[in-house]
C-alpha positions as CSV (number, residue, x, y, z in Angstrom):
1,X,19.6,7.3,-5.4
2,X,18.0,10.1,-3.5
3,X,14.8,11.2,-5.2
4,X,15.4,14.7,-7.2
5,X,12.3,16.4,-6.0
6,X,13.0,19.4,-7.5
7,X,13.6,18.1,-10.9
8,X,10.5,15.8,-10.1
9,X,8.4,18.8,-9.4
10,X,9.6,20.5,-12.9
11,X,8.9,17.2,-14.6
12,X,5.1,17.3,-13.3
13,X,4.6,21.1,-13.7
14,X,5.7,20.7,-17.5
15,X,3.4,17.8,-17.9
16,X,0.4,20.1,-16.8
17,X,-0.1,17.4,-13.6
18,X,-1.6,18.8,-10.6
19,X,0.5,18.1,-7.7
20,X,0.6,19.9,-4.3
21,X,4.2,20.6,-2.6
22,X,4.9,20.0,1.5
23,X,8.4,21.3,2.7
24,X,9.1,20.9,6.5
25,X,10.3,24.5,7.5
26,X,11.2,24.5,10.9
27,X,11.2,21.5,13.7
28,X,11.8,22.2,17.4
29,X,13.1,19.1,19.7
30,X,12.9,15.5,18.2
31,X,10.8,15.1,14.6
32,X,11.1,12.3,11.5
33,X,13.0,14.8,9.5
34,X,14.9,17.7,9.6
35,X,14.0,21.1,7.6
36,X,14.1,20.6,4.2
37,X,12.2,17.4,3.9
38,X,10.1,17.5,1.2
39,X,7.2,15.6,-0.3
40,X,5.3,15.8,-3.4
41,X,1.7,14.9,-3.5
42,X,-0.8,13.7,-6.4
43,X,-4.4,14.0,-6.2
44,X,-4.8,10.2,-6.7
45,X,-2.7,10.0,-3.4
46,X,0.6,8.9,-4.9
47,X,3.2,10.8,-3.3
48,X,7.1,11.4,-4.0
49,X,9.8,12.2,-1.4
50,X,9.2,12.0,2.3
51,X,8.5,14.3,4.9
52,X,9.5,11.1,7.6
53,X,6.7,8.8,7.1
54,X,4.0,8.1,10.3
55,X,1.0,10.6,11.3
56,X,3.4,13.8,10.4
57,X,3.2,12.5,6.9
58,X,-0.4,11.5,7.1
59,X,-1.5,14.6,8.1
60,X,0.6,16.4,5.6
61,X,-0.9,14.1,2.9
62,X,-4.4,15.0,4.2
63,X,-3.8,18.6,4.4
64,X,-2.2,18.6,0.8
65,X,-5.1,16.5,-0.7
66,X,-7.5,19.2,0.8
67,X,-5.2,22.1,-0.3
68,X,-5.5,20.4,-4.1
69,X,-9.2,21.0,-4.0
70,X,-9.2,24.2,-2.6
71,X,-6.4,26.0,-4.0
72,X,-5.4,27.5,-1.2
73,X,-1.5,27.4,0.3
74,X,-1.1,26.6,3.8
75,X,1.1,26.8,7.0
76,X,0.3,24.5,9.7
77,X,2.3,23.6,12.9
78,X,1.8,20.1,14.9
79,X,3.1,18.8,18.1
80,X,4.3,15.0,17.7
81,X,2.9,13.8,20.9
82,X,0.9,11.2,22.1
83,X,-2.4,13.2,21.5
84,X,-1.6,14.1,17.7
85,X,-0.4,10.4,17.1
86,X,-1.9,8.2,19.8
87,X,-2.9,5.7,17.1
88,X,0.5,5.5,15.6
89,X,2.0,5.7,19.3
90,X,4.2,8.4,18.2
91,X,6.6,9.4,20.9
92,X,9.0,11.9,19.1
93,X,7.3,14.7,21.4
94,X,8.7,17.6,18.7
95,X,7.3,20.1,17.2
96,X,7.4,20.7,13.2
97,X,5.8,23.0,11.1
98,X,5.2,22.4,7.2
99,X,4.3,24.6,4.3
100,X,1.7,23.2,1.6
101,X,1.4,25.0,-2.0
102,X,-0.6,23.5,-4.2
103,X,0.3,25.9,-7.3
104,X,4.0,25.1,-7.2
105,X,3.9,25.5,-11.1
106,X,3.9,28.9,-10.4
107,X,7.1,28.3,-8.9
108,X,8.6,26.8,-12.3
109,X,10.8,29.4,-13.4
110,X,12.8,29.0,-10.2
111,X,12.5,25.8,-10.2
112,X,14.0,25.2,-13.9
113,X,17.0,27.2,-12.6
114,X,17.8,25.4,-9.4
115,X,18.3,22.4,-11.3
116,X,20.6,24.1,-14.2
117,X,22.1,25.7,-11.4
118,X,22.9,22.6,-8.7
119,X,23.3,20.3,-12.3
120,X,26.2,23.1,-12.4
121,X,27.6,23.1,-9.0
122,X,26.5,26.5,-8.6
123,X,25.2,27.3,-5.3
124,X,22.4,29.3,-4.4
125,X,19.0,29.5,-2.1
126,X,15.3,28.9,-3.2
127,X,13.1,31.8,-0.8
128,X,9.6,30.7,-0.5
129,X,7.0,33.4,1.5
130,X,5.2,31.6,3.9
131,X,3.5,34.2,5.7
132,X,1.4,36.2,6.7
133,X,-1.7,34.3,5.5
134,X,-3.0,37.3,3.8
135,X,0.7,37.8,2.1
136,X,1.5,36.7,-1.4
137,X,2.3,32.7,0.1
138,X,4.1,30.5,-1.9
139,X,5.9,33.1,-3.9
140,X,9.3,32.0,-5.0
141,X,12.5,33.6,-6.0
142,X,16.4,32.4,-6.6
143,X,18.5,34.2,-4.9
144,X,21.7,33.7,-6.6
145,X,25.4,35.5,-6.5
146,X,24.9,37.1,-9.8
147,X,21.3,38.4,-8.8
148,X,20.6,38.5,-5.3
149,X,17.1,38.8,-3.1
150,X,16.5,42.2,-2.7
151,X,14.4,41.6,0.2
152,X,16.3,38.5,1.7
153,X,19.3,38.3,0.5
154,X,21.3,38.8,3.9
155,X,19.2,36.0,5.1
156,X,20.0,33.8,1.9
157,X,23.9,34.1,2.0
158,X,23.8,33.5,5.6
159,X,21.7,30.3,5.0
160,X,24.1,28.9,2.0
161,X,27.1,29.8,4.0
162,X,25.6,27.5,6.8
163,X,24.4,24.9,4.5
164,X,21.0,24.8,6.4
165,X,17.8,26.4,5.8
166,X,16.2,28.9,7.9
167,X,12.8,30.9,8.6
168,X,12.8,34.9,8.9
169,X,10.9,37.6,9.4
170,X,11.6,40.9,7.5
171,X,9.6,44.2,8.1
172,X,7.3,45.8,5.4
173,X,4.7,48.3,5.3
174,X,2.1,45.8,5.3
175,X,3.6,43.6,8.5
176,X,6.2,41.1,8.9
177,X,6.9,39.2,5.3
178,X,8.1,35.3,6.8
179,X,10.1,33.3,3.8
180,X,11.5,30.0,4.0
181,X,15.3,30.1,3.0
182,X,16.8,26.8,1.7
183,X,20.1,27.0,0.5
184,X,20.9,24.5,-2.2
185,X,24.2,23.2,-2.3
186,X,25.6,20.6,-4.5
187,X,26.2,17.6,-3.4
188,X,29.7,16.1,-1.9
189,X,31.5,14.3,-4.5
190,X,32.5,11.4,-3.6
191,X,35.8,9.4,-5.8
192,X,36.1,5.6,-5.5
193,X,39.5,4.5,-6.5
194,X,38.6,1.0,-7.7
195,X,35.6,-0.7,-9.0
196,X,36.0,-4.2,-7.6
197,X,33.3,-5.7,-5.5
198,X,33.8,-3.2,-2.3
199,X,34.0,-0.1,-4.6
200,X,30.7,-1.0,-6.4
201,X,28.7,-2.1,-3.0
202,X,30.6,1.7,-1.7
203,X,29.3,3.1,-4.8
204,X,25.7,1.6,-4.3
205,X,25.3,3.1,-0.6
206,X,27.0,6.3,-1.3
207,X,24.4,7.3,-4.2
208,X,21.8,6.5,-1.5
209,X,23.2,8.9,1.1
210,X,23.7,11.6,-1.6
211,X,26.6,11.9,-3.0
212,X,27.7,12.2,-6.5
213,X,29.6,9.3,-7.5
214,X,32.5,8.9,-9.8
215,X,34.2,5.5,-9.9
216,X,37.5,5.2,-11.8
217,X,39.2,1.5,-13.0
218,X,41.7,0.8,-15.4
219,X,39.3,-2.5,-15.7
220,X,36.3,-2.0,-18.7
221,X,34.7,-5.5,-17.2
222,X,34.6,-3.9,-14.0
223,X,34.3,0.1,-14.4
224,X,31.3,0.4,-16.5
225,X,27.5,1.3,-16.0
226,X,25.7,-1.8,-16.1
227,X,27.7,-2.8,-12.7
228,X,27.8,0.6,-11.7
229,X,24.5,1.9,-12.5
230,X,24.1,4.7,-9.4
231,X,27.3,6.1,-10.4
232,X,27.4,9.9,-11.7
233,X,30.6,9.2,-13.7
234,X,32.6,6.0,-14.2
235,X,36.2,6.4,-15.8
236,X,38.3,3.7,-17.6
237,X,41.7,4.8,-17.2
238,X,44.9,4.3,-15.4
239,X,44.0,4.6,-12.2
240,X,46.6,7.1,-10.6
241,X,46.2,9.3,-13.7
242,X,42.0,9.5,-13.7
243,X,42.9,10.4,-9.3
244,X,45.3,13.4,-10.3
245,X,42.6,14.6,-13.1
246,X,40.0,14.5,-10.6
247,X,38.7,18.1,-9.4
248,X,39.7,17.3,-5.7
249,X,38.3,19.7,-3.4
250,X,37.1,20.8,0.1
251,X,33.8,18.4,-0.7
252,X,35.6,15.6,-2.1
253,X,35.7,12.4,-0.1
254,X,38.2,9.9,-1.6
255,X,37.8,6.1,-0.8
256,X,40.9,4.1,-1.9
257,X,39.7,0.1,-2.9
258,X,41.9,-0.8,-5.5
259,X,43.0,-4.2,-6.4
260,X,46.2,-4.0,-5.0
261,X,48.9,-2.6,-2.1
262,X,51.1,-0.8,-5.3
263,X,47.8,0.9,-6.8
264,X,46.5,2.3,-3.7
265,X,50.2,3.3,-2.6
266,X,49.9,5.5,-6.2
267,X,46.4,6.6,-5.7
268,X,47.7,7.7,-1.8
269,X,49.8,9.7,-3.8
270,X,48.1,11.2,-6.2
271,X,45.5,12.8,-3.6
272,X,47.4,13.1,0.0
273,X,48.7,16.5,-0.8
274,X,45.0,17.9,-1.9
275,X,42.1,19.2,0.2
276,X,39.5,16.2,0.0
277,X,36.9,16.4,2.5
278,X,37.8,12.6,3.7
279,X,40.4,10.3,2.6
280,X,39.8,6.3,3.2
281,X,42.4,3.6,2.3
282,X,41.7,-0.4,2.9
283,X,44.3,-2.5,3.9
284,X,45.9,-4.0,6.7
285,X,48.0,-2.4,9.2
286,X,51.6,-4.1,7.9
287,X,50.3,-2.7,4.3
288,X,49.7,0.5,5.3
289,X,52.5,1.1,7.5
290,X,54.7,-0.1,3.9
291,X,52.9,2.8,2.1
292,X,53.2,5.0,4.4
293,X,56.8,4.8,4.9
294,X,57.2,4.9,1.1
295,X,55.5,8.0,0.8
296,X,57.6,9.9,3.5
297,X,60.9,8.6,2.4
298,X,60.4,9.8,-0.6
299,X,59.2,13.1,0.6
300,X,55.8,13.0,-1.0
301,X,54.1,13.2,2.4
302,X,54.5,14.0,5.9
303,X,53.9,12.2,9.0
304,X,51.0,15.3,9.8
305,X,49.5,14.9,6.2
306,X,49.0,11.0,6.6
307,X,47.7,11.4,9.8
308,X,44.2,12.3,7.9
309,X,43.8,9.5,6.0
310,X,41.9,6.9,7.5
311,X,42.7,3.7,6.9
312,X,42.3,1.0,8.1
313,X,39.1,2.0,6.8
314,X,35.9,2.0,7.6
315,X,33.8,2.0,11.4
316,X,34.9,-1.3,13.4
317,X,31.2,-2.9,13.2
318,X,32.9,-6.2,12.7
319,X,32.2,-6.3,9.1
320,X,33.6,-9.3,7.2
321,X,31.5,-9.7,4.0
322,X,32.0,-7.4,0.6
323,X,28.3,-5.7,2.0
324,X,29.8,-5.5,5.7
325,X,32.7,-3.7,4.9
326,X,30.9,-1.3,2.7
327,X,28.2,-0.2,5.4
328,X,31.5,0.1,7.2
329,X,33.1,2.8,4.8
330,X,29.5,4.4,4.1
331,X,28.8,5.3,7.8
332,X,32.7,6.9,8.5
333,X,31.9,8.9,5.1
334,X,28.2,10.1,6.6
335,X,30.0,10.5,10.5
336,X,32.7,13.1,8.7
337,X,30.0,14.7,6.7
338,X,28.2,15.3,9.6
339,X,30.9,16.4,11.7
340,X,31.3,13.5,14.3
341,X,34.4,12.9,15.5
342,X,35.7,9.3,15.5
343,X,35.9,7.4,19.2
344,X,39.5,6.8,19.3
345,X,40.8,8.7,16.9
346,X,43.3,7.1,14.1
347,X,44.7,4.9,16.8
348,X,42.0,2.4,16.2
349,X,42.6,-1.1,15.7
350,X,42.5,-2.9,12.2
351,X,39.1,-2.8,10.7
352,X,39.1,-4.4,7.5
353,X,42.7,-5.3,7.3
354,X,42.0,-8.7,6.2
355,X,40.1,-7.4,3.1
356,X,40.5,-6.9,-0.3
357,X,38.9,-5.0,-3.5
């Protein structure tokens, strides 16, 4: 699973060990990571999370290490080109700039609350000052619904409404005060119908990429945590009545891989008519054409609403083993996520129809 670096960073500052915080705040043209990479680093070198690895990261590390010893927070700004990383032969050519604070215990409070807060599926938006030098850096606030920034609220809601962080500038007496605003927003949820050999390998890739797994099976042998371990949830139940208990919502992606055509007709069911993010459903094209036909007959769905379910499932990479097939179905979830839109729309050919759970 993704690293928590939040809850690592509360883990540490509770512990009383000294650790120095780098965040990537802003990138301009091509860069190893995006804003909102972060990084924690130790003073014996050990370091947690990633700011994209290569000289970006080295530097950061350096910078951090010296930022530990001096106590001092610090902005810095690098151009990835050849002259920054001619050792590395780094071509990204972009731009990134990266905040370092090595007191982030200070920031524990806030910190504490993010986590009760995202643990909750509460939204809201860490705001970190990053400038002016002379300002009060690294000062941290929560901006939340209940209790909003004073001073950057407007900038906060716009950045969880986005679901990106941003930099901005607000006028004081004393000059412009520059925050970092990154809005934290829980994860997608992600429910796999079926805990056979697909729906575990589906399960294993999907806690990777960062979603919050729940894996339901009327099977114990199969649905349980020692096959599952990177699930959030897994549910032993009749599987069409663990689907209709499920909180589906807007940032629900559903990926049907049950044992069989009549189960994932009844899952199909149970979900078509609810606003999931992504619905996925293996099979072949005969199978699916059955269950489709079933479902409008008997006027559970239309032609319009089936239309969004993607299935044959999965991106045509030619997959054919249990792995395969599940890098298949992980990179369709991540390309909807992301807002790609599928070459070829549902008109695809079969993809996995010669599969099973």
């Amino acid at each position: 699973m993704p690293t928590d670096i939040y809850r690592e960073a509360v883990s540490l500052a509770a512990a009383g060990v000294p650790f120095a915080m780098a965040v990537v705040t802003e990138t301009q043209g091509s860069t190893p990571q995006r804003p909102g990479a972060r990084s924690i680093f130790t003073p014996d070198g050990r370091s947690i999370g990633t700011l994209g690895g290569g000289c970006l990261e080295a530097e950061a590390r350096r910078r951090a290490l010296e930022c530990l010893r001096s106590g001092n927070r610090e902005l810095f700004r690098v151009r990835l080109d050849g002259d920054f990383g001619f050792d590395d032969g780094l071509i990204c050519g972009g731009i990134a700039q990266v905040f370092i604070d090595p007191r982030p215990g200070d920031a524990a409070p806030a910190l504490e609350e993010l986590v009760r807060r995202r643990d909750a599926r509460v939204p809201c938006a860490l705001i970190t000052v990053i400038g002016p030098p002379d300002g009060p850096l690294g000062h941290c606030e929560l901006h939340t619904a209940e209790r909003p920034s004073a001073t950057f609220g407007e900038a906060a809601t716009e950045a969880i409404a986005a679901g990106s962080p941003l930099v901005c500038g607000v006028p004081t007496q004393a000059g412009e005060l520059l925050a970092y605003v990154e809005p934290i927003i829980p994860p997608p949820r992600l429910l796999i119908a079926g805990a056979g050999h697909i729906g575990q390998a589906v399960c294993h890739l999907a806690a990777m990429l960062g979603f919050e797994v729940t894996v339901v099976d009327d099977r114990p042998s199969f649905a349980n945590e020692e096959r599952l371990p990177d699930a959030a949830q897994v549910v032993v139940d009749d599987i069409p009545t663990a689907v209709r208990d499920f909180p589906i919502g807007p940032d629900t992606y559903v990926v049907i891989v049950t044992r069989g055509h009549r189960h994932d007709g009844q899952v199909l069911r149970e979900c078509i008519g609810r606003p999931a993010a992504y619905i996925g459903m293996i099979g072949s094209r005969r199978k699916i054409r059955l269950i489709y036909q079933e479902l409008v007959e008997s006027g559970v769905a239309t032609p319009e609403q089936l239309r969004r379910v993607h299935s044959p499932i999965g991106l045509d990479i030619g997959g054919v083993t249990v792995e395969e097939i599940a890098v298949s179905i992980a990179a369709e979830l991540v390309m909807v996520r992301r807002g790609v839109a599928r070459e070829g729309g549902r008109s695809a050919p079969p993809l996995n129809g010669a599969a099973s759970a």
